[in-house]
C-alpha positions in Angstrom: -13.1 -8.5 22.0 -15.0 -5.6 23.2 -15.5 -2.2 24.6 -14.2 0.9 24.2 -10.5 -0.4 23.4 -11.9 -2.3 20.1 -10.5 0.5 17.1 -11.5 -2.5 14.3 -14.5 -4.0 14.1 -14.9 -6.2 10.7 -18.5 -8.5 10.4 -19.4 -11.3 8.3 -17.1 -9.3 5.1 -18.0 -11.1 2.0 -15.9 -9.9 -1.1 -16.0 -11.4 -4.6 -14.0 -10.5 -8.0 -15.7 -10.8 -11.5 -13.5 -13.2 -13.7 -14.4 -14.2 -17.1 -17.6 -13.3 -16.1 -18.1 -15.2 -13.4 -17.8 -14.3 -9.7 -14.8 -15.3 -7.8 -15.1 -15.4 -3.8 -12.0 -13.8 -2.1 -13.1 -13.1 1.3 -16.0 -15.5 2.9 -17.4 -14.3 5.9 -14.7 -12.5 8.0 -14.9 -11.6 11.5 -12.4 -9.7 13.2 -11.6 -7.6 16.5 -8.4 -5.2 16.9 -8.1 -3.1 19.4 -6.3 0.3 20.2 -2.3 -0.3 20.1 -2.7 -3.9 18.9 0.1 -5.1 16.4 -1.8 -7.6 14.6 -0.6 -9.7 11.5 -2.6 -11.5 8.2 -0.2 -14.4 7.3 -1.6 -16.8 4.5 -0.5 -18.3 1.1 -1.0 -15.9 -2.0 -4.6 -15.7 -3.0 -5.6 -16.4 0.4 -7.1 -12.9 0.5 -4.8 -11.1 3.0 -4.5 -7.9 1.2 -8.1 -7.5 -0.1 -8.6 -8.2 3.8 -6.2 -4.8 4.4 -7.4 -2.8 1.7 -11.2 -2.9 3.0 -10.2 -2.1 6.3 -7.9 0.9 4.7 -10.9 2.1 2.7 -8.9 1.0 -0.6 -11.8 -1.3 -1.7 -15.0 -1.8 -1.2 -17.1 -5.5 0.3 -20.1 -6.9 -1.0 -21.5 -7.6 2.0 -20.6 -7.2 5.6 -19.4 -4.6 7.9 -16.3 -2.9 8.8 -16.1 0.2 11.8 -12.8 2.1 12.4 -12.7 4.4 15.6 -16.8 4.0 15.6 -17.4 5.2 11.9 -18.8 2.8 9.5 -16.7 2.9 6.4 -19.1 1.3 4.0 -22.0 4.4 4.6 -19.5 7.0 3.8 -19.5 8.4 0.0 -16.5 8.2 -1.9 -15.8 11.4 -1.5 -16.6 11.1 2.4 -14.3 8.0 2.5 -11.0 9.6 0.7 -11.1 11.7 3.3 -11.7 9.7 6.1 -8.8 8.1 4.2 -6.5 11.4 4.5 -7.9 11.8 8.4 -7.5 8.1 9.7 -5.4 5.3 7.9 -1.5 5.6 7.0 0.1 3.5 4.6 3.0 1.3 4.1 3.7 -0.8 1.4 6.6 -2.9 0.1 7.7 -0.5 -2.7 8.1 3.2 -0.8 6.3 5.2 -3.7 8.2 8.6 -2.9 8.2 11.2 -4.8 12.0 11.4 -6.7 11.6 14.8 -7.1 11.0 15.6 -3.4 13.3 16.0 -0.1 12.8 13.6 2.1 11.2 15.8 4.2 9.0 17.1 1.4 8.0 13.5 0.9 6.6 13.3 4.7 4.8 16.2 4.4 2.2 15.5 1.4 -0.5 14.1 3.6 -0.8 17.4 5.6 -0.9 19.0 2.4 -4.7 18.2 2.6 -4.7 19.7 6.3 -5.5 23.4 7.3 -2.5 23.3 9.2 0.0 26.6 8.3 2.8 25.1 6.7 5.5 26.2 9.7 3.4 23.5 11.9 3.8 21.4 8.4 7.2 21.6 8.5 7.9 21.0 12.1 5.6 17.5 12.4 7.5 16.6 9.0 10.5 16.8 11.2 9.4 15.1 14.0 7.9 12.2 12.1 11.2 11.5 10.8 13.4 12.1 13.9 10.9 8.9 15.0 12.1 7.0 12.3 15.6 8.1 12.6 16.2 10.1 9.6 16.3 13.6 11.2 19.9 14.0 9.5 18.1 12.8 6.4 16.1 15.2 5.5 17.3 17.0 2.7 18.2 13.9 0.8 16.2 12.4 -2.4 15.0 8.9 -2.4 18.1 8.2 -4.9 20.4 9.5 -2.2 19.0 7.0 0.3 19.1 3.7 1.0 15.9 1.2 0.8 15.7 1.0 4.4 15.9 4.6 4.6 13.2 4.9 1.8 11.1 2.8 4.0 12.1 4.8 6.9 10.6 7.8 4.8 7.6 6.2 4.1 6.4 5.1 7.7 7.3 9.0 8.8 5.1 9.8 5.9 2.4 7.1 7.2 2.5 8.6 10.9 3.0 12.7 10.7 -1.1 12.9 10.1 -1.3 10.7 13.6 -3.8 8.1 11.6 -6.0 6.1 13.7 -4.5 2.8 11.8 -1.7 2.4 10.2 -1.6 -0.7 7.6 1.2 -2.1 5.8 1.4 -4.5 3.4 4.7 -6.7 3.0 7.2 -3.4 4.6 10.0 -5.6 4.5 9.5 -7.6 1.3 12.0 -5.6 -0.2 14.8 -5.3 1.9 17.9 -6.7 2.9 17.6 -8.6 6.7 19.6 -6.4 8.6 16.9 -3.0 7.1 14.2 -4.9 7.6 14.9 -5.4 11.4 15.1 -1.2 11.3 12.3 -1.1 10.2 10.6 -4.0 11.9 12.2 -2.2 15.2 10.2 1.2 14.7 7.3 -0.3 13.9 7.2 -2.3 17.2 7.8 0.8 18.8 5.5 2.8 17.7 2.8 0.2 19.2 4.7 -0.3 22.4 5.9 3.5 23.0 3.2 5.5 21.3 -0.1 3.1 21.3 -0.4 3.1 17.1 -3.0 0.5 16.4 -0.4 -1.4 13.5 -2.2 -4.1 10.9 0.1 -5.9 8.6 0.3 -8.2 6.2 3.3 -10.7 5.3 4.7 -13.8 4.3 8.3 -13.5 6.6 8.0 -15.4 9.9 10.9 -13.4 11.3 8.4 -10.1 10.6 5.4 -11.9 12.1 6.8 -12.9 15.4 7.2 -9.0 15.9 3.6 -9.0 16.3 1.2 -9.1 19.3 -1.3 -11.1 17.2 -1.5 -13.1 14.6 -4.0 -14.2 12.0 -4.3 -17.0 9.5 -6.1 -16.7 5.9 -6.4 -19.3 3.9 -9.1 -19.2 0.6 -10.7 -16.2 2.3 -11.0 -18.2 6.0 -10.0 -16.6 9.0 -8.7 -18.7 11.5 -9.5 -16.6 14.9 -7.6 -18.5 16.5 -4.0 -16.5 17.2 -1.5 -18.1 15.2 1.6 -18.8 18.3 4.2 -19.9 15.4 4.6 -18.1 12.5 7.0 -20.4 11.0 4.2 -22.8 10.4 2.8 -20.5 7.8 3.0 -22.2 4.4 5.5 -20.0 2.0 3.9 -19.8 -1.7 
């Protein structure tokens, strides 16, 4: 894939961990496209370098070797200053557990990440608002995470990942901890916000059922890629 359309370009990413001293290859060699609106999915056994995958592309960690370039910048130049804020600017985050803030409104939750913005805190308030009436939750918004259920945590969390209107969003396992019938919510908004508003979506799981939402899917297996799309997710090995 090419062009203008491509928002991910990942080349030749090399990534090793230090284990008793000695280095231990995660990631060998990945190549990878993704372009603008694409919902693309890393299945793979555990260990098989999925989420070291994500957190590279999210600017989390850091490769040995190799490049990746998000909406033309090249993350591996920028400082680490530079790249937390490219961070803030360009990537939201999902992950399996919803990490709100117990002490915070729903609302209050979503908007943290504009927090780091210049924008006054009326304008705050009102794309808090909308990020959740996306999700579903605008009758939610005065409840505390204990006052709402996981899927509505989750719900939370996604409104919190979109109100900065992130370049990517990435999530890793979303429905790992939810019942079936939140998990399809949640499943439901994500798809929509690829096929209604264009969010370039990367995710990583082990639930066939999630995958198949997907436009695309990728296999990793010891820190492969296979570039070829993956057509049935309930092939994919379970741990």
């Amino acid at each position: 894939m090419s062009g203008e359309s491509t928002i991910v370009k990942v080349r030749d990413l090399k990534k090793s961990y230090q284990r008793g001293g000695l280095p231990v290859p995660v990631l060998h060699g990945i190549s990878l496209d993704i372009k603008e609106g694409d919902f693309l999915v890393l299945m793979g056994p555990s260990g098989s370098g999925k989420t070291t995958l994500l957190n590279i592309i999210a600017g989390i960690d850091r490769a040995d070797s190799g490049t990746v370039t998000v909406g033309g910048i090249e993350i591996g130049d920028l400082t680490e200053a530079e790249l937390a804020f490219w961070r803030a600017n360009h990537v939201g985050f999902v992950f399996q557990f919803y990490n709100l803030i117990q002490v915070l409104t729903a609302i209050e939750n979503v908007e943290l990440p504009l927090h780091l913005t210049s924008l006054p805190g009326s304008v705050q308030r009102q794309h808090a608002l909308l990020a959740l009436n996306l999700v579903n939750l605008g009758h939610r918004i005065h409840h505390y995470p204990s006052q709402l259920s996981g899927g509505e945590q989750q719900r939370v969390a996604i409104a919190r990942a979109i109100v900065t209107d992130p370049t990517i969003l990435v999530a890793d396992e979303p429905t790992g901890d939810l019942d079936r019938t939140s998990a399809e919510e949640i499943l439901d908004i994500m798809q929509g916000l690829t096929q209604e508003m264009g969010k370039t979506i990367i995710m990583v799981t082990h639930d066939p059922r999630a995958a198949r939402r997907a436009k695309i899917i990728k296999h990793l297996d010891k820190g492969f890629l296979n570039n070829a799309d993956l057509q049935d997710p309930d092939k994919e090995c379970l741990p």
